[in-house]
C-alpha positions as CSV (number, residue, x, y, z in Angstrom):
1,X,0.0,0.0,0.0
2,X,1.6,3.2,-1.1
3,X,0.9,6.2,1.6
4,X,0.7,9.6,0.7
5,X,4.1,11.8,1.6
6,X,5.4,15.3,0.9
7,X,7.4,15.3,-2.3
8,X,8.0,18.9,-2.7
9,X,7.3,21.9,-4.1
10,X,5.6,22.9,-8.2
11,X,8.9,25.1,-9.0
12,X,7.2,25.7,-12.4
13,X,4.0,26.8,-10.6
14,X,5.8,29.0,-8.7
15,X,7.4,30.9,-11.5
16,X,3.6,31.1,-13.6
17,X,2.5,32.7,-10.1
18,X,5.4,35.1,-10.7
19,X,7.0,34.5,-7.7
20,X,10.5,36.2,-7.5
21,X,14.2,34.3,-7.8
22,X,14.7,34.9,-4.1
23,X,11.2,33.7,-2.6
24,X,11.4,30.5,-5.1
25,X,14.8,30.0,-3.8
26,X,13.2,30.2,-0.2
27,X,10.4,27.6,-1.0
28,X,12.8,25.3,-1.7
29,X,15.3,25.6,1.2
30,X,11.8,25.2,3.8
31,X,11.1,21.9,1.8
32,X,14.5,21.1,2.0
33,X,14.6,20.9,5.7
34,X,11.3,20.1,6.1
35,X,12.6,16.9,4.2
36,X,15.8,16.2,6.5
37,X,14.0,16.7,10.1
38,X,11.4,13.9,11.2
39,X,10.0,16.2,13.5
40,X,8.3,18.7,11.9
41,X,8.4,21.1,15.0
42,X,12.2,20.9,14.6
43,X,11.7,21.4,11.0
44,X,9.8,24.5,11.6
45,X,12.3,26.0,14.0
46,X,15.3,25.8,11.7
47,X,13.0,27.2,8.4
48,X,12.3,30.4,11.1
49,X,15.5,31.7,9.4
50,X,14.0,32.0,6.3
51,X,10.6,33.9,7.4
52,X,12.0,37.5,6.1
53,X,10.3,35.5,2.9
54,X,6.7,36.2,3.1
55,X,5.7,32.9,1.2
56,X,8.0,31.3,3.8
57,X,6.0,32.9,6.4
58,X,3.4,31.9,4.8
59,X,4.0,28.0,5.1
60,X,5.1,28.1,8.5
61,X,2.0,30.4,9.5
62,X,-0.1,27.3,8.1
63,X,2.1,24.0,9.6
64,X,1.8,25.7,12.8
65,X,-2.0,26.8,12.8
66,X,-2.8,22.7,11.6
67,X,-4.8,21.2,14.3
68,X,-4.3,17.8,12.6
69,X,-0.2,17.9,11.3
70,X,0.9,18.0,7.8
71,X,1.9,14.5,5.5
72,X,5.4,13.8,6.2
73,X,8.1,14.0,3.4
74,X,8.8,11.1,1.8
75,X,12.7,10.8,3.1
76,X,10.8,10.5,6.7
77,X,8.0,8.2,5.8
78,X,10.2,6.5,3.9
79,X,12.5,5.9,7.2
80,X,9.3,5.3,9.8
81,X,8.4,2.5,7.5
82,X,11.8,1.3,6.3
83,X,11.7,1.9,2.9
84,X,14.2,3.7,1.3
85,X,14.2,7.1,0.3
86,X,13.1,7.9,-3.0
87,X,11.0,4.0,-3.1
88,X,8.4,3.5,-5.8
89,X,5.2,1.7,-5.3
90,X,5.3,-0.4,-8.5
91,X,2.5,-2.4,-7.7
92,X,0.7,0.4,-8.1
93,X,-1.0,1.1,-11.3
């Protein structure tokens, strides 16, 4: 059974929102560590560095408002369930 799991971010969605260089740039760092942290508190503590960002701000305004948590990236789901990273469900189809 495949779960779902945080993958990343739509980079080219980003740029048709018209998102500057510096706040895509951003994006990606935040899902960058929210990737390399199991705990997403500890994930949200390191990203505060980036909340100059207001699209950073943004994400970290909505993990830490979620009554019910956010899906876990797949390097962390990946390692709760010992798969490893990156695994694909071929089974499914």
């Amino acid at each position: 059974m495949k779960l779902g799991a945080l993958k990343g971010y739509n980079a080219v969605g980003c740029k048709r929102a018209g998102m500057s260089r510096q706040a895509i740039h951003a994006i990606r760092a935040a899902y960058r560590i929210l990737h390399a942290h199991r705990v997403v508190g500890d994930a949200v503590d390191e990203m505060s560095d980036l909340s100059e960002v207001p699209e950073v701000a943004e994400l970290i305004a909505f993990i830490q408002a979620s009554k019910r948590g956010i899906v876990p990236s797949v390097a962390a789901r990946s390692l709760t369930i010992g798969e490893p990273a990156g695994a694909v469900d071929r089974d499914a189809g």
